[in-house]
C-alpha positions in Angstrom: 74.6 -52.4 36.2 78.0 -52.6 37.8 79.5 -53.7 34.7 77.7 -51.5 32.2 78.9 -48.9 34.9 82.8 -50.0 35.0 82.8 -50.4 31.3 81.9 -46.5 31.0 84.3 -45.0 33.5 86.8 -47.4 31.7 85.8 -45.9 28.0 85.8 -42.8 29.4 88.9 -42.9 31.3 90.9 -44.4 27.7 89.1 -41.1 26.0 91.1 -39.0 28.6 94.1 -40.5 28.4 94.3 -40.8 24.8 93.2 -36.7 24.7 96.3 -36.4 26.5 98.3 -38.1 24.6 97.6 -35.8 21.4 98.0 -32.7 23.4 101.3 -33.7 24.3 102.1 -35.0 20.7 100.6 -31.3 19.8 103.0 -29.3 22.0 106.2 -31.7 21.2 105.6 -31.2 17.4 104.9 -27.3 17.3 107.9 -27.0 19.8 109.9 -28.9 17.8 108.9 -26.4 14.5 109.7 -23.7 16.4 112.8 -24.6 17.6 113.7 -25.2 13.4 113.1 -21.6 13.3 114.8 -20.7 15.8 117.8 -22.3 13.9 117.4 -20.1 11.1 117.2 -16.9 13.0 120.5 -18.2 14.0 122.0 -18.7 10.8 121.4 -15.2 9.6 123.7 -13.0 11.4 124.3 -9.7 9.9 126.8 -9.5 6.9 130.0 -7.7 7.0 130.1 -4.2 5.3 131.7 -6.4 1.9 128.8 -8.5 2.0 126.0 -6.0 1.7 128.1 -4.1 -1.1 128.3 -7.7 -3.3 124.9 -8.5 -2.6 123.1 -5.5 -4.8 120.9 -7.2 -7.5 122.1 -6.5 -10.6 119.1 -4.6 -11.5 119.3 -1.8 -9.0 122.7 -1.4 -8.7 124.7 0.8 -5.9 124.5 3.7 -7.9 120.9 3.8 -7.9 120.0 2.6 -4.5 121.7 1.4 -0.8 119.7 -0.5 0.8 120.4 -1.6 4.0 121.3 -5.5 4.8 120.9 -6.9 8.6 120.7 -10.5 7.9 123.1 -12.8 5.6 120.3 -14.2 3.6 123.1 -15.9 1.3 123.2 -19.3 3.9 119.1 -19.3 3.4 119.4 -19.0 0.1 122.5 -21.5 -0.8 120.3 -23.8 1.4 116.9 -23.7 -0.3 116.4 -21.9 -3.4 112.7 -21.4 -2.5 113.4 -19.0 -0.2 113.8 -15.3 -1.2 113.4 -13.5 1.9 113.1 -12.8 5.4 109.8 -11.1 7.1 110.3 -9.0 10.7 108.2 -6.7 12.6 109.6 -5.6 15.7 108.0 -6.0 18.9 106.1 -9.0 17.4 107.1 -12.7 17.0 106.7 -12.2 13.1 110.5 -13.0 12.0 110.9 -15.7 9.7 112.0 -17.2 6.0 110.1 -16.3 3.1 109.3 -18.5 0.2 108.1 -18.3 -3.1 107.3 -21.4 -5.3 105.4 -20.2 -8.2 105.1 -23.8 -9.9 104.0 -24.9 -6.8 102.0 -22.0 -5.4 101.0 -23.7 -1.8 103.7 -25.8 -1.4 104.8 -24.5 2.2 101.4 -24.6 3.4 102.4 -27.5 4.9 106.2 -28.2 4.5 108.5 -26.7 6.8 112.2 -24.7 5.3 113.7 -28.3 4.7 110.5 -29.6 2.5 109.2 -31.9 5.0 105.7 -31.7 6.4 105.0 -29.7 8.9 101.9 -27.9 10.4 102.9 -24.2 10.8 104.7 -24.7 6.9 106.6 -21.4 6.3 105.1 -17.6 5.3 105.0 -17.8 1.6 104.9 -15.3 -1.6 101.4 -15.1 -3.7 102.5 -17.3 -6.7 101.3 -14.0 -8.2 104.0 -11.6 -7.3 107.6 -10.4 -7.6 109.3 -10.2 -4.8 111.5 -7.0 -5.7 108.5 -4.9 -6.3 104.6 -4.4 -7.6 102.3 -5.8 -4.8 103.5 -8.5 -2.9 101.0 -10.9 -0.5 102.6 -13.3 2.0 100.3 -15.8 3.7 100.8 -17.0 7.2 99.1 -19.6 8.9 97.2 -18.6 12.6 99.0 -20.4 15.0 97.4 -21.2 18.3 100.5 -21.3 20.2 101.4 -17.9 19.2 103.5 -18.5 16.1 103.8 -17.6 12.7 101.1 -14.8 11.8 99.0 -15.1 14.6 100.4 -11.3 16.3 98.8 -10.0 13.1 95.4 -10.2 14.9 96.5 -7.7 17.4 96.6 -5.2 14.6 93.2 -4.5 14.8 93.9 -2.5 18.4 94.8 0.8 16.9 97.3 1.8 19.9 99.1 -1.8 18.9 98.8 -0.8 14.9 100.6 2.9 15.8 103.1 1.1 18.1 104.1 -1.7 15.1 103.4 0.3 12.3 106.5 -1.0 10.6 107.8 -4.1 8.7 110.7 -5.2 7.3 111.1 -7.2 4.0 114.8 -8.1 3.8 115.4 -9.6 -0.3 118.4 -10.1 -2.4 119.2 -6.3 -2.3 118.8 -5.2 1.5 115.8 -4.0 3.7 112.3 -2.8 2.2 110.5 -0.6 4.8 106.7 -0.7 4.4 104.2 1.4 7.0 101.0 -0.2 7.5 98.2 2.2 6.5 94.8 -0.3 6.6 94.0 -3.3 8.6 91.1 -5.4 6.7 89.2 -7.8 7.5 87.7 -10.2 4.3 86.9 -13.1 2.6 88.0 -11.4 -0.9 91.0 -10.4 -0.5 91.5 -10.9 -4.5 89.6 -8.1 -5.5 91.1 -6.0 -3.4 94.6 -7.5 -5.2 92.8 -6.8 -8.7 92.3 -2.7 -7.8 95.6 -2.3 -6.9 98.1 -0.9 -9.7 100.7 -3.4 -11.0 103.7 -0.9 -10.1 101.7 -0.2 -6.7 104.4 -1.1 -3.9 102.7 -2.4 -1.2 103.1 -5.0 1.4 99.9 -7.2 2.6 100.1 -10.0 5.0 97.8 -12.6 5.2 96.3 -14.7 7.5 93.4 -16.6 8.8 90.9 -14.8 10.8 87.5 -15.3 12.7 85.2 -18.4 12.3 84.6 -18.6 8.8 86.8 -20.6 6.6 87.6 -17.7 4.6 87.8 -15.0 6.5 91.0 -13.6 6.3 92.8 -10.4 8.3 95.2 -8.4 5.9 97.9 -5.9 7.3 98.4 -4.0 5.0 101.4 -1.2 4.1 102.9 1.4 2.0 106.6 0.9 0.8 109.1 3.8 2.8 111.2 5.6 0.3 114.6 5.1 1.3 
């Protein structure tokens, strides 16, 4: 009985310690991802007044539109093509690196900015869209430890909606304002991509949401003329 007893406490006590262990590995890795992003906040400090002028897309020139620029996307840019983009909402931990792959539609599901693997991958552009205009999804994982899209699920407190109400999408040529008008929660979130008109300029984030495997929370918003 002794024995049968020591060899349980002993099984059990492994099981703890070995819990433990992956905790810690748990916390060191998502610490570690989030200090990577931290290091690209860094890199994108505003351009000078030069810089936003040159980097105008050629199809909406300065004639037709001055956008604003805060960040100097260039150095994400010259460092992975994939990216084409930055995503910030104020007042929320949602500012990071946009990519868009559309051979390769999930790639950074699961690969951080430099292609390696990584658990909280990087927000990512529907394979679907353009990212200058039309609708454009980007898909953010959950994150338990606070990162990544996991603010988005305080949207669904009105008073935080009205207080957060806008989002910036900085592209090639400067800042896209977008207000959120609807805050959904779904499992088809392709349909509702279907109804919406081609040349319909509207922001929707994505994320996962609830128990089911599908359920998904969208924040959705309206372009800002500017």
């Amino acid at each position: 009985m002794k024995i049968a007893k020591l060899f349980f406490f002993s099984l059990l006590s492994a099981f703890l310690i070995l819990s433990i262990i992956m905790v810690i590995k748990e916390e060191v890795i998502q610490q570690k991802e989030k200090k990577e992003f931290e290091g690209l906040q860094q890199m994108i400090t505003p351009p000078q007044p030069s810089q936003a002028a040159d980097s105008i897309t050629p199809e909406k020139s300065s004639a037709d539109i001055q956008r604003v620029h805060k960040r100097d996307l260039a150095k994400l840019y010259e460092a992975n093509p994939d990216c084409i983009g930055w995503i910030y909402i104020e007042g929320t931990n949602v500012d990071y690196p946009v990519m868009h792959t559309p051979q390769n539609p999930q790639k950074y599901l699961r690969c951080n900015f430099e292609g390696k693997y990584s658990q909280s991958g990087v927000p990512f552009l529907d394979a679907r869209c353009d990212p200058q205009r039309g609708t454009r999804i980007i898909y953010g994982h959950n994150m338990k430890n606070g990162t990544q899209f996991s603010n988005l699920q305080k949207y669904v407190d009105t008073t935080f909606r009205n207080a957060h109400s806008t989002i910036e999408f900085e592209t090639g040529d400067g800042v896209h304002l977008f207000e959120v008008t609807e805050v959904r929660q779904t499992d088809i979130y392709d349909e509702l991509y279907k109804k919406l008109p081609e040349d319909d300029d509207r922001l929707i984030l994505s994320t996962c949401y609830g128990s089911a495997k599908s359920g998904r929370l969208l924040i959705i918003a309206k372009e800002i003329e500017q």
